[in-house]
KOLBA-309683 format. One record per atom (N, C-alpha, C, O): residue number from 1; residue in three letters; atom name; x negated, y negated, z negated. Coordinates in pm, whole numbers, plus 50000, padded with zeros to 5 digits. Atoms other than C-alpha are relative to their C-alpha. Example, Ala and Ser with C-alpha at 12.3 -4.5 7.8 and 13.67 -1.06 7.14 Angstrom:
PT    nr   rest   atom      c1      c2      c3
PT     1    ALA      N   49911   50119   50000
PT     1    ALA     CA   48770   50450   49220
PT     1    ALA      C   49910   49880   50000
PT     1    ALA      O   49806   49882   49934
PT     2    SER      N   50082   50119   50006
PT     2    SER     CA   48633   50106   49286
PT     2    SER      C   50077   49891   49927
PT     2    SER      O   50026   49780   49910
This chain:
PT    nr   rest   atom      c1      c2      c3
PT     1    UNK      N   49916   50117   50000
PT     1    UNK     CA   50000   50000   50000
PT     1    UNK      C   49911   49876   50000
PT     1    UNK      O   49804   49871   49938
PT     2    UNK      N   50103   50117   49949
PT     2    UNK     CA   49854   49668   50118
PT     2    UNK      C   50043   49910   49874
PT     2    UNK      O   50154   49916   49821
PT     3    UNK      N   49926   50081   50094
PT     3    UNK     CA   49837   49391   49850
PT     3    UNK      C   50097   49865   50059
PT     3    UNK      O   50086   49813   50170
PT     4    UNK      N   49933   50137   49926
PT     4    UNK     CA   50085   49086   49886
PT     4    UNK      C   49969   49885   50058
PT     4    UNK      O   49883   49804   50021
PT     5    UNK      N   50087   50127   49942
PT     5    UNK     CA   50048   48835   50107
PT     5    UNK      C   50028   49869   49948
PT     5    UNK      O   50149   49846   49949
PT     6    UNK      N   49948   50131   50084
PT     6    UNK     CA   50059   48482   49927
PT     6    UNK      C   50046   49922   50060
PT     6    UNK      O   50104   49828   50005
PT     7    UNK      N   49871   50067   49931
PT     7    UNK     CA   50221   48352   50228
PT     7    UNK      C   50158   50040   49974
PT     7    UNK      O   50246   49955   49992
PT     8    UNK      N   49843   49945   50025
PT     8    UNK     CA   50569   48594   50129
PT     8    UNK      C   49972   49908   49891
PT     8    UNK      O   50033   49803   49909
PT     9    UNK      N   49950   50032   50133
PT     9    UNK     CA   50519   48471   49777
PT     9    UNK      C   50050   49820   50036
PT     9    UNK      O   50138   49758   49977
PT    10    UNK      N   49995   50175   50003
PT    10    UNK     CA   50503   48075   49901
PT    10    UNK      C   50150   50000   50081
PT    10    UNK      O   50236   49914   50064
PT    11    UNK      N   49886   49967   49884
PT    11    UNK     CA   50773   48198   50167
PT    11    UNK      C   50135   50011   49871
PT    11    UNK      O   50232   49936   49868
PT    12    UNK      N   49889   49963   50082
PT    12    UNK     CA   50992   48359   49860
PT    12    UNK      C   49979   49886   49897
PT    12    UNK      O   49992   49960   49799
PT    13    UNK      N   49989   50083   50086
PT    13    UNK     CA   50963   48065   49627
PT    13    UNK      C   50026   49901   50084
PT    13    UNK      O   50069   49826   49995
PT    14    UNK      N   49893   50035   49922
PT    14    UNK     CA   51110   47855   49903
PT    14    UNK      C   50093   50040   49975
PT    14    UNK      O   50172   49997   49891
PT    15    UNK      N   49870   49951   50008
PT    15    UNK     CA   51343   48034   49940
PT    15    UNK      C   50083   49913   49842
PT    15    UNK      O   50164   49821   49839
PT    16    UNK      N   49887   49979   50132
PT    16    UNK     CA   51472   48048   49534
PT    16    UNK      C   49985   49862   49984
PT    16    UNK      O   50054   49833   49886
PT    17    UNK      N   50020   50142   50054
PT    17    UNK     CA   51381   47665   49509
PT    17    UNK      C   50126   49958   50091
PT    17    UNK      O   50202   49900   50013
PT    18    UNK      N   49917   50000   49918
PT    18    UNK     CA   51641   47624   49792
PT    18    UNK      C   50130   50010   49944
PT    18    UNK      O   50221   49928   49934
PT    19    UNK      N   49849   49889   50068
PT    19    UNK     CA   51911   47873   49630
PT    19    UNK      C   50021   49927   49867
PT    19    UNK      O   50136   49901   49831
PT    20    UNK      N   49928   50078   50108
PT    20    UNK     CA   51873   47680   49296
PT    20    UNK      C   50044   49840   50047
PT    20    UNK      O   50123   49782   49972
PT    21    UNK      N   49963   50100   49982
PT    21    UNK     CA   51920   47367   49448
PT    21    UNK      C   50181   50008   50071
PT    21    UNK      O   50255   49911   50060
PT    22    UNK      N   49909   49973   49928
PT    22    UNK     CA   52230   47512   49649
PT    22    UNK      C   50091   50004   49899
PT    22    UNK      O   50202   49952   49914
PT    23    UNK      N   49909   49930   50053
PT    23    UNK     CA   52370   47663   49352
PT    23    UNK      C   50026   49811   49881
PT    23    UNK      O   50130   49788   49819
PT    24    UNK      N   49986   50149   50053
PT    24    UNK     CA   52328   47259   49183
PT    24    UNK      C   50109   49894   50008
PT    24    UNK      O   50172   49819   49933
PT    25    UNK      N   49907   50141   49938
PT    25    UNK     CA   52517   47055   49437
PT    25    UNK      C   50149   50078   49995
PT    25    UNK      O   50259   50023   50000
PT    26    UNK      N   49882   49936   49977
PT    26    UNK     CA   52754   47356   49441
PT    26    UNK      C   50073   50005   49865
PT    26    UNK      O   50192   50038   49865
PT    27    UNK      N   49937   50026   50142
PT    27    UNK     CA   52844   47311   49077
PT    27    UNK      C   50076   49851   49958
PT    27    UNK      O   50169   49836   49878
PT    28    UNK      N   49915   50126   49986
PT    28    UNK     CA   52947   46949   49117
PT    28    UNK      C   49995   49925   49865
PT    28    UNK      O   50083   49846   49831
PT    29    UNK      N   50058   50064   50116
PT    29    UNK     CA   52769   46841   48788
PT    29    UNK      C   49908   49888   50034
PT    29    UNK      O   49891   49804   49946
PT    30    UNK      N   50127   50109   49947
PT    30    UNK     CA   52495   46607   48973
PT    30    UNK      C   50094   49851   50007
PT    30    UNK      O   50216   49849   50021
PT    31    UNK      N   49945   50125   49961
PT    31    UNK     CA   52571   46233   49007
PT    31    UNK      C   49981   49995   50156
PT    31    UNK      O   49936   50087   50225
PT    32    UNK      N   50001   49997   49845
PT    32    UNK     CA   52590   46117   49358
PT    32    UNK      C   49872   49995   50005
PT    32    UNK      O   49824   50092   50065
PT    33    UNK      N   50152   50046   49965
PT    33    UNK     CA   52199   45957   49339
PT    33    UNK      C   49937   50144   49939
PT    33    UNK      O   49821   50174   49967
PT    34    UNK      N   50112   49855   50066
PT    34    UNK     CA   52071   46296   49163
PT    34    UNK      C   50044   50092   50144
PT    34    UNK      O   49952   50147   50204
PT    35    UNK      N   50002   49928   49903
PT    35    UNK     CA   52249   46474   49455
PT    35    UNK      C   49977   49963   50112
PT    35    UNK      O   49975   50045   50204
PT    36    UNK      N   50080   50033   49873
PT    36    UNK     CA   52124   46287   49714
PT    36    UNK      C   49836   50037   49977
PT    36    UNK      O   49790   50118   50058
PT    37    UNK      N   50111   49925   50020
PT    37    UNK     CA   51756   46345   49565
PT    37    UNK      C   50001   50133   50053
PT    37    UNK      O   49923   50168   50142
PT    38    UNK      N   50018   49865   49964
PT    38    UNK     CA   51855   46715   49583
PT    38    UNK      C   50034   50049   50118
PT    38    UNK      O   49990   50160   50148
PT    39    UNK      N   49994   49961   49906
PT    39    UNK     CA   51998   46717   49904
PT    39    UNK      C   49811   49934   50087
PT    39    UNK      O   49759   49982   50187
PT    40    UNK      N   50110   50045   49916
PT    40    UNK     CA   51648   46494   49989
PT    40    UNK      C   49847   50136   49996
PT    40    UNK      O   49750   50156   50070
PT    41    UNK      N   50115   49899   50064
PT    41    UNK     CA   51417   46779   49829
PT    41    UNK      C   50035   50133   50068
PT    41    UNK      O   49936   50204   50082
PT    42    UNK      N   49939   49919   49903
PT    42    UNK     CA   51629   47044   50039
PT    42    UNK      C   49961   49994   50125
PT    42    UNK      O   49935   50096   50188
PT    43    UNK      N   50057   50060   49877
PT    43    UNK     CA   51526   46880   50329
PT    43    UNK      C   49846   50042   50054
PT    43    UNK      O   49806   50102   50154
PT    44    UNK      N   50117   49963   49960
PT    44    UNK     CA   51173   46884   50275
PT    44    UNK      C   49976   50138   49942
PT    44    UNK      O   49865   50173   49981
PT    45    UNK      N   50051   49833   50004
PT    45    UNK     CA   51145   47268   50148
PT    45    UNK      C   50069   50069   50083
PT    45    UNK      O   50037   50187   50091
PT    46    UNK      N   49947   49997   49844
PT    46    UNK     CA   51362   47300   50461
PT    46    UNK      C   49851   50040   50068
PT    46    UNK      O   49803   50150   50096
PT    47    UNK      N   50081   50020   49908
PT    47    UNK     CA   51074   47171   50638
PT    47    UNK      C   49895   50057   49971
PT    47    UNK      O   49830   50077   50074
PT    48    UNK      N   50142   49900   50074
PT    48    UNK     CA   50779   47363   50449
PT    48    UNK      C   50051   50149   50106
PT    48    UNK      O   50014   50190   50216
PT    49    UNK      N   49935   49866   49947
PT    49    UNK     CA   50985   47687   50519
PT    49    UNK      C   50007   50014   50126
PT    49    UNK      O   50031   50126   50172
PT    50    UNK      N   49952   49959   49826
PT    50    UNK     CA   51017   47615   50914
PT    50    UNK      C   49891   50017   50037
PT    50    UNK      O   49871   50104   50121
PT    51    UNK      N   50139   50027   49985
PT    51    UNK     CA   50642   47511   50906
PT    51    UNK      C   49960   50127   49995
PT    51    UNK      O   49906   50176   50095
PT    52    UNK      N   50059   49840   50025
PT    52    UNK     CA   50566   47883   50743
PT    52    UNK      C   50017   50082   50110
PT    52    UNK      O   49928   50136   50175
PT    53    UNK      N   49958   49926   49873
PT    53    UNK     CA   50779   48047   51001
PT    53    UNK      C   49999   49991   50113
PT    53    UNK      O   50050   50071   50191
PT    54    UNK      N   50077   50036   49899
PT    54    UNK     CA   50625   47876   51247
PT    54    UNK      C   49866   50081   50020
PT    54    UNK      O   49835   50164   50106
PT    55    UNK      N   50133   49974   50014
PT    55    UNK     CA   50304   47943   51169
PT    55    UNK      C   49976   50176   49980
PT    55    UNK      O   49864   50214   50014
PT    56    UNK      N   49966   49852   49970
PT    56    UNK     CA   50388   48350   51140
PT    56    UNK      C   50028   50065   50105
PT    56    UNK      O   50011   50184   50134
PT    57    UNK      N   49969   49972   49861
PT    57    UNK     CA   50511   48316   51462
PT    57    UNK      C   49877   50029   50072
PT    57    UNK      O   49815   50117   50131
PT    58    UNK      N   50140   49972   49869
PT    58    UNK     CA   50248   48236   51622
PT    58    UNK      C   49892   50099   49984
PT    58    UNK      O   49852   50158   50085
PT    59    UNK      N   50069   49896   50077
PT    59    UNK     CA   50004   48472   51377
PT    59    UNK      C   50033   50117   50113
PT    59    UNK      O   49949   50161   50192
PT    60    UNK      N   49942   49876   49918
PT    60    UNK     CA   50239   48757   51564
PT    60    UNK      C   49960   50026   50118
PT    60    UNK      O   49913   50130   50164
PT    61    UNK      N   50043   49968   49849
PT    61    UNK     CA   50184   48667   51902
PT    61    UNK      C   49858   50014   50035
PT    61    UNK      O   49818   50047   50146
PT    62    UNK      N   50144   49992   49925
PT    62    UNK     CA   49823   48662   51906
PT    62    UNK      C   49971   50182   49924
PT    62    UNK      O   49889   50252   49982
PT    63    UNK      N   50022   49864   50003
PT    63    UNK     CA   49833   49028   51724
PT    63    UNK      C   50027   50095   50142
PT    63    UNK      O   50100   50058   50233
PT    64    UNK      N   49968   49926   49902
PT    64    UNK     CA   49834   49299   51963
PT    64    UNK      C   50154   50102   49902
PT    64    UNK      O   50180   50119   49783
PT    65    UNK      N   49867   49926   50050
PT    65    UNK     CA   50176   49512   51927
PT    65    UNK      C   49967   50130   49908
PT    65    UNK      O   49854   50110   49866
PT    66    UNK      N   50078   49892   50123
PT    66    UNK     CA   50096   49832   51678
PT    66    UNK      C   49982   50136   50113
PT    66    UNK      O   50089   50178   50156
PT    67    UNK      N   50038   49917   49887
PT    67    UNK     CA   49940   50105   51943
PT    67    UNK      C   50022   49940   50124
PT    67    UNK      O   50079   49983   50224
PT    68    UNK      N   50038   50051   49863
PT    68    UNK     CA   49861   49871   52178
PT    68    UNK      C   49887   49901   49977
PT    68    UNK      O   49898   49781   50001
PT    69    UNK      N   50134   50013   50001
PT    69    UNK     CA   49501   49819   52105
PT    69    UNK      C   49920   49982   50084
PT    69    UNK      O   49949   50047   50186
PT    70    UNK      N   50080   50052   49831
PT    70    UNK     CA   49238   49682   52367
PT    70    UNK      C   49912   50134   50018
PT    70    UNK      O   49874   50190   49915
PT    71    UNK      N   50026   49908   49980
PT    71    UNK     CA   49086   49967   52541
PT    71    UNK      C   49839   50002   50024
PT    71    UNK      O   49765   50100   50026
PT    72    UNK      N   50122   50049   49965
PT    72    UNK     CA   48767   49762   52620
PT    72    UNK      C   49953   50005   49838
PT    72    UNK      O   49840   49969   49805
């Protein structure tokens, strides 16, 4: 078993930073200016998270596919 990669962990703590903020605005306890912050902080771990999965993307395409190894 391979150890973890600290991109999932940065990947999965997105994520739950996300989900608690979701589960915040969805409770309807925030003031308007606290939930605009949290919709503003949503935004940018939005944008972290697209950045990651960007950047995995491309990781992928330059792997070769799994038994399709260069022969040279």
């Amino acid at each position: 078993m391979s150890p973890p990669d600290p991109a999932d962990a940065s990947l999965d703590d997105l994520v739950a930073r996300l989900e608690r903020a979701a589960e915040q605005l969805r409770s309807g306890d925030l003031s308007a200016d606290a939930a605009a912050t949290v919709v503003e902080d949503c935004a940018a771990l939005a944008s972290q998270a697209s950045a990651e999965l960007e950047r995995r993307s491309r990781e992928a395409e330059r792997e070769p596919p799994p038994g399709q190894d260069s022969l040279l």
